[in-house]
C-alpha positions in Angstrom: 144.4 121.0 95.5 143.2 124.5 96.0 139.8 123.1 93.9 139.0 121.0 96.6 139.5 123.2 98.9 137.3 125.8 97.4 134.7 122.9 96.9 134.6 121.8 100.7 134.3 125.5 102.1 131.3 126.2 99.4 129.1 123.1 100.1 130.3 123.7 104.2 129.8 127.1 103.9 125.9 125.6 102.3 125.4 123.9 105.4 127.0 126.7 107.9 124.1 128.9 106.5 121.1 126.3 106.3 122.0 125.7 110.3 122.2 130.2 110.6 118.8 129.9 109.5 117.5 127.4 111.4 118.4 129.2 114.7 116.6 132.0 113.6 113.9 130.5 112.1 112.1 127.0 112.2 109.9 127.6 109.3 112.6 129.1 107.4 115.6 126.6 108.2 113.1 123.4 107.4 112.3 125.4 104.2 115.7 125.8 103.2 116.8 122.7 104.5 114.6 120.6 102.8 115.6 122.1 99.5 118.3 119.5 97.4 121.3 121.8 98.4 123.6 119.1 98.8 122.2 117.3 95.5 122.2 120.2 93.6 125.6 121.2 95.0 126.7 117.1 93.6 125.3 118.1 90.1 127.2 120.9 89.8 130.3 119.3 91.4 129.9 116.6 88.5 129.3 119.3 85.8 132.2 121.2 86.5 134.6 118.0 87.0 133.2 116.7 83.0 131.5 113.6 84.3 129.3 112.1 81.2 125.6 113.5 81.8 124.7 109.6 82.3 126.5 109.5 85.5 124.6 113.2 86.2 121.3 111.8 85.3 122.1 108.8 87.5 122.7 110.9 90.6 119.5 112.9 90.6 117.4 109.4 89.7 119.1 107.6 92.5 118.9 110.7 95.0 115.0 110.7 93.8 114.6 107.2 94.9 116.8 107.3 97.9 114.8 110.7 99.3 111.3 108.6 99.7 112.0 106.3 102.3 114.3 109.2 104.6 110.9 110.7 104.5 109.4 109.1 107.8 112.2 110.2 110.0 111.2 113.6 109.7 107.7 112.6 111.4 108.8 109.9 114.3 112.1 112.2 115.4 110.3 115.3 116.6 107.7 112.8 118.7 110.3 110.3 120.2 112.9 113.7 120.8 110.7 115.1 123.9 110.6 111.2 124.8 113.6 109.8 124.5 116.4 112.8 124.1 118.3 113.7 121.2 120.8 110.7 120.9 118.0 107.7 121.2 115.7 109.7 119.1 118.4 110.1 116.4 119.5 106.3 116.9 116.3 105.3 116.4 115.3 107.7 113.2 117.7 106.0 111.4 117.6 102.6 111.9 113.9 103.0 111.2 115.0 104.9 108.0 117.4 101.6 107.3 114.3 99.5 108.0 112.2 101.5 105.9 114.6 101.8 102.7 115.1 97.9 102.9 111.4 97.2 102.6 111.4 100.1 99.8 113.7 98.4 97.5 111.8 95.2 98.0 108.8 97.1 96.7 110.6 98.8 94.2 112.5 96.0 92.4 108.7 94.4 91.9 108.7 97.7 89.3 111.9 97.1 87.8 113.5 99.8 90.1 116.8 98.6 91.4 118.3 100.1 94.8 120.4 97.5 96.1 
């Protein structure tokens, strides 16, 4: 029990500090925001807990897949924000990202890549 509990205040305490930054600094909380802290937090997780390196490898493939079509949200939410407010803009960032990952594993299967 007191694993657990040290794993949920270390990936918390990840995101705690990620948000720090960003209050202080746009370019510097996007930066470090943007880098796989919660993936590479999962692969350790994984490591540590002796899953087999296929279900590692897995994680990082899917999580490689999974990043490309989150990708447009980051463009459409900071133009519909001063539009529409946080709530809508957020509502609307990820349906579109929904949208956008169904047509994406459409695409993908054609190449033998299966997300669904």
């Amino acid at each position: 029990m007191q694993y657990i509990i040290l794993k949920y205040l270390i990936t918390a305490g990840v995101v705690v500090l990620i948000s720090e930054f960003a209050k202080r600094s746009d370019k510097l909380g996007g930066l470090i925001a943007a880098l796989p802290m919660v993936t590479v937090l999962t692969l350790i997780w994984l490591y540590v807990e002796h899953q087999p390196t296929s279900k590692i490898a897995n994680h990082a493939y899917y999580t490689f897949w999974y990043v490309l079509p989150t990708l447009p949200m980051f463009l459409i939410f900071p133009y519909l924000l001063p539009k529409w407010g946080f709530v809508l803009s957020l509502i609307a960032c990820v349906i579109l990202t929904l949208v956008v990952f169904l047509l994406f594993a459409i695409v993908m299967k054609q190449f033998g890549v299966d997300l669904l």
